[in-house]
N, C-alpha and C positions, 0 to 999 in steps of 0.2 A: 655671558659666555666667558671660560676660563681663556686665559692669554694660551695653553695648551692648544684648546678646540680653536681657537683662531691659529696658532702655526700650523696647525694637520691642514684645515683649511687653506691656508698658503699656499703650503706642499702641493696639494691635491690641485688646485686651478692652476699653478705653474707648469705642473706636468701635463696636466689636460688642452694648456698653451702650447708648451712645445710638442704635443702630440698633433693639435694643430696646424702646425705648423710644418710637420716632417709632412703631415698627409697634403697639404697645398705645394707642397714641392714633388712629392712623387707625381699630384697628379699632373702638376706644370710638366714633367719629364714625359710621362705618359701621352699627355694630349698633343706634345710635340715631333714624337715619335708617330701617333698617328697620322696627325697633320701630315708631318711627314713623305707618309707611306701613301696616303689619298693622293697627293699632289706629283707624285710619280709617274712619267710616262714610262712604257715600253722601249723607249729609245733613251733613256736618262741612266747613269750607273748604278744608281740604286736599283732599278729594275734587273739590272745584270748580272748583279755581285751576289752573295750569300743571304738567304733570305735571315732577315734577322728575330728574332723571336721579341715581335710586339704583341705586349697583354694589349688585348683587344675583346672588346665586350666582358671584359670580366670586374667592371668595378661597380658596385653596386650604389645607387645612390639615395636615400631619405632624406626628400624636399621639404625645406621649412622655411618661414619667414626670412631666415637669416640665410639662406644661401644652404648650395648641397651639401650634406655630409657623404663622401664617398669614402666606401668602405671597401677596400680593395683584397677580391679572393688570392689573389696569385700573383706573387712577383717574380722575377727574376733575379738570381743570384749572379755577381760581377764573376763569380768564382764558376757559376755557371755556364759549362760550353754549348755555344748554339746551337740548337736543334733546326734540322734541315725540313722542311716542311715536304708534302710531297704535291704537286696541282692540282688533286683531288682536295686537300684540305685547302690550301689557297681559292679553291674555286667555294666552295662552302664557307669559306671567311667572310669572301667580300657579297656572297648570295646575303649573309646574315648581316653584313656594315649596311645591305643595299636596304634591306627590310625592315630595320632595327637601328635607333640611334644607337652612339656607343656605351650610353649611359643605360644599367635598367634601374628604372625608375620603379619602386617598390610602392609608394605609398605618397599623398599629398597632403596639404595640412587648407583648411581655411583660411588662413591669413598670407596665404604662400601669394608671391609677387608673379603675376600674370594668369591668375586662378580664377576664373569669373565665372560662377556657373550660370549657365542659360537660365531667367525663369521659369520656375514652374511650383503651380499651386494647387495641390490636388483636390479635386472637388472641386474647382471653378467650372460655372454652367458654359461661360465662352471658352472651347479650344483655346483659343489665341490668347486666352486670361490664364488659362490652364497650365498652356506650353508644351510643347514636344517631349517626350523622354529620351535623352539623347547620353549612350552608356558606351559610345566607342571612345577607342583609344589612338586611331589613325590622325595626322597631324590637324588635319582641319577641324577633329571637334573635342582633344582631348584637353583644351584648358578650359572645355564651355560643358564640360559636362555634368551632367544636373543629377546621374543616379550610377549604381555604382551593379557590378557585374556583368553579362554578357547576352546579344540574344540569341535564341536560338535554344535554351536551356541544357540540358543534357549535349545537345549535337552541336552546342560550341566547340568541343575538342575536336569533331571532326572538323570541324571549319580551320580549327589552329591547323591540324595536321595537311591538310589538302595546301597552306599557304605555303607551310616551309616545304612542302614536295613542289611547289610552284606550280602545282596546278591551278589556282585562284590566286587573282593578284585581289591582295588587301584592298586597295584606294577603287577595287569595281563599282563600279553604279549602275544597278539594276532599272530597267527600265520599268515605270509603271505605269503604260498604260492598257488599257481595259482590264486594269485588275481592279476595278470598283467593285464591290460585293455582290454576288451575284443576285440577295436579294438584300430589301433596303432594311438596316436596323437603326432607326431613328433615334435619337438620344432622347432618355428617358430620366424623369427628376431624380431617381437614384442615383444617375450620373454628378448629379451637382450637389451630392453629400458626402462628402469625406468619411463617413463611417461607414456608408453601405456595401461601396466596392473600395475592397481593400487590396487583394489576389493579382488582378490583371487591370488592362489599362481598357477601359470605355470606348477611347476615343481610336484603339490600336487599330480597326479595321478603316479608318477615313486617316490616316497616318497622310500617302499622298496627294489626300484634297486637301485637309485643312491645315496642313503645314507644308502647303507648297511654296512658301515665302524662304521658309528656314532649309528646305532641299535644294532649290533653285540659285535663290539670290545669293542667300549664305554662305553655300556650300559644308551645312551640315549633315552630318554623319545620321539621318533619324529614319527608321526603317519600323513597316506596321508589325505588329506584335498579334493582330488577329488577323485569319480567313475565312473569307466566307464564301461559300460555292454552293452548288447542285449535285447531286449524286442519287445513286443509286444502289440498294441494299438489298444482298439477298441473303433468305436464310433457309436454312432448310426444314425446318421446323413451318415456318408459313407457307411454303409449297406444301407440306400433308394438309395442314388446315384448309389452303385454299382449295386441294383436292377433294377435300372433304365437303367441301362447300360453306364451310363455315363462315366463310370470307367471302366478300363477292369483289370482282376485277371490275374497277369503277373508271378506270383508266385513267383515273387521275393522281391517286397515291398509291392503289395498287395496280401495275404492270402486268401482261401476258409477257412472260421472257423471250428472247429471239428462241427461233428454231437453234435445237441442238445438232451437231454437224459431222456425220460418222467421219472414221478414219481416212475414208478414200475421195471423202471431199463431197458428199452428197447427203442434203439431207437428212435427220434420224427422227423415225414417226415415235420416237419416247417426246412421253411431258415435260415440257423446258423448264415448267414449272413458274412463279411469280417472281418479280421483284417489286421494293418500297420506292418511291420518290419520294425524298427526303429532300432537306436543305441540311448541310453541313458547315457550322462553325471550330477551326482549329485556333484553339487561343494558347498564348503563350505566357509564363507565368511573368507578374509584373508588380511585387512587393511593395503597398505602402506601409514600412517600420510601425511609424505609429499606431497603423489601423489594424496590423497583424500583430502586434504586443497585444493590443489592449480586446484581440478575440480570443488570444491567451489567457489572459489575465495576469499577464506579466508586464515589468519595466521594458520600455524599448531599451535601454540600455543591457539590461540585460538578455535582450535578444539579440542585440547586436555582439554579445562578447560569449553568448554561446554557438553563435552561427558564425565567428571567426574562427573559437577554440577546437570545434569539432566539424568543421571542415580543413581542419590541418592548417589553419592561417593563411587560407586562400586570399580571402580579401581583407588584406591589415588597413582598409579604407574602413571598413565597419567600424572600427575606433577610432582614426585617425579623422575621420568627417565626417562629425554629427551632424554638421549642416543638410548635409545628404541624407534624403528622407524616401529614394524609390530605389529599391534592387533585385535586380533581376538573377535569381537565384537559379543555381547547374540542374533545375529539375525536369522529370517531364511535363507534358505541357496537358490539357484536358480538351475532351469533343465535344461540342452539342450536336446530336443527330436533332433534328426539327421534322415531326410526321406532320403533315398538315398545313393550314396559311400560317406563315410566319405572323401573317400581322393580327395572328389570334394573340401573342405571346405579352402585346400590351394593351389588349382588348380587356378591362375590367370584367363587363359580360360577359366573356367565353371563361370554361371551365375547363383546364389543363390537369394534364397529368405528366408529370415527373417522377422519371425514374435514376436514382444512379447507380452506373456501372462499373465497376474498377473492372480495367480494360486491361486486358490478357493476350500474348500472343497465342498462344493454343488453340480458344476458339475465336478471336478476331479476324486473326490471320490467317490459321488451316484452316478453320471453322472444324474444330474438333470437339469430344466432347469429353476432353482428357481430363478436364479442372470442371469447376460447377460454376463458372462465369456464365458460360452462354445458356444452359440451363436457365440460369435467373433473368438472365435476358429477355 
């Protein structure tokens, strides 16, 4: 290398030093002005005087090995005259200091100092071998987390928005009991192959039996990613059939429906017509990278750097932690309707029929027959 390419080099680390160094002094100035302002009572004169204009939440931080780089949106100018806040914004300051460290934390690295992800091994046949999937970001499971996005898929943003309206408080713990499936789905050897289920998690409907160690004792953040229930389907389409007699009411899968119930509260001698007795599983999506690369036939790296790029760089963890191999992606989620005994579904001898349906509001929900969903239905 020329003596040149080594001064440019000089140059260039001195000033990347003293840049360093200007930004551990703003933030020393910052966190002391917060500190501060926290430590303030209503009877103290800073609570009395002029509120003062503290950057507050706005420094942005990228965790790495070596300590936070914060990158700071907004400063204030000395030259700058205070701006008077009004208790509608003071009150919405300290909602967001209460729910929100001061720091946001953009992204994490592998090697970063107090980072331990919980294990987990996908495709191990023991849960307990397996491990929770555990993708919150609230204090008690965000250094242990083992996969990276949100649950709930698509209805995580409601979930954001309901928080900051304070209608849900974040740290909730739902209670779970007798929410055991309403019928039993046994774990099946596909479970304990890593290549077979790749989509969702197996084990998402037994979430609070077999990780009641890590809910309980722990106090981790892990929540089931499947439902399973009982219900009932009607359509309108099997009330002509079953009019027709084509169908017979066996009253075990197919229903006589209640009486229909005129206006005035009495009775209506019209056909209620049928409904199905089904089992219903709602499962929630739950990405293994590698297992979903390679049904592409793509690099998982390259799935991971196009499902940061064009998601608008939602999750800059897709490249920042390879390590992390399970994500739960902003989609919606899929149904199994089950006609019949569930426990035909891993009975070799019984012969099934599978249908799929990309599910529609139109005819799901009005039961219309605006689109040609329900139709193929």
């Amino acid at each position: 290398m020329s003596a040149s390419s080594d001064a440019i080099l000089t140059q260039i680390l001195t000033q990347l030093q003293a840049l360093q160094v200007s930004q551990q002094t703003l933030q020393a100035k910052v966190d002391a002005l917060t500190n501060k302002d926290a430590i303030s009572t209503p009877s103290s004169p800073a609570s009395r005087g002029t509120p003062i204009p503290v950057v507050r939440n706005t420094a942005v931080s990228v965790l790495s090995s070596e300590g936070p780089t914060v990158l700071p949106q907004n400063t204030v100018s000395p030259s700058t005259s205070p701006a008077v806040t009004s208790p509608l914004q003071d009150k919405e300051k300290e909602r967001e200091r209460s729910l929100y460290p001061s720091r946001v934390l953009l992204t994490t690295y592998p090697d970063q100092h107090g980072i331990t992800p919980y294990p987990l091994q996908w495709g191990a046949a023991d849960p307990v071998v397996r491990g929770p999937v555990i993708c919150s970001r609230l204090p008690t499971s965000i250094k242990q987390r083992n996969a990276l996005g949100a649950h709930s898929g698509s209805y995580s943003i409601y979930r954001a928005l309901a928080i900051a309206m304070g209608t849900l408080d974040p740290s909730h713990k739902p209670d779970y009991t007798k929410t055991e499936p309403a019928v039993p789905v046994p774990p099946q050897p596909a479970w304990s192959d890593p290549t077979k289920i790749v989509s969702f998690d197996p084990w998402g409907h037994l979430v609070p039996q077999v990780y009641r160690r890590e809910l309980e004792e722990l106090g981790l953040d892990v929540r089931p990613s499947i439902a399973v229930t009982r219900a009932h389907m009607k359509l309108s389409e099997i009330d002509e059939v079953a009019r027709r007699g084509d169908l017979t009411i066996d009253g075990k899968i197919l229903l006589k429906s209640l009486p229909l119930v005129n206006a005035d509260g009495s009775q209506s001698t019209a056909d209620p017509g049928v409904e199905i007795r089904i089992s219903k599983a709602a499962v929630e999506p739950v990405w293994y990278l590698p297992g979903v690369a390679e049904r592409f036939g793509i690099s998982e790296g390259l799935l991971r750097r196009a499902l940061f790029e064009d998601t608008g760089g939602m999750y800059p963890e897709l490249i920042t932690r390879p390590d992390i191999k399970v994500f739960l992606p902003p989609i919606g989620n899929l149904t199994a309707y089950i006609f019949g005994n569930p426990a035909f579904l891993s009975d070799e001898t019984k012969e099934l029929t599978l249908r799929v349906h990309d599910e529609c509001n139109g005819s799901d929900v009005f039961g219309s027959d605006i689109c040609t969903c329900k139709p193929y239905l």
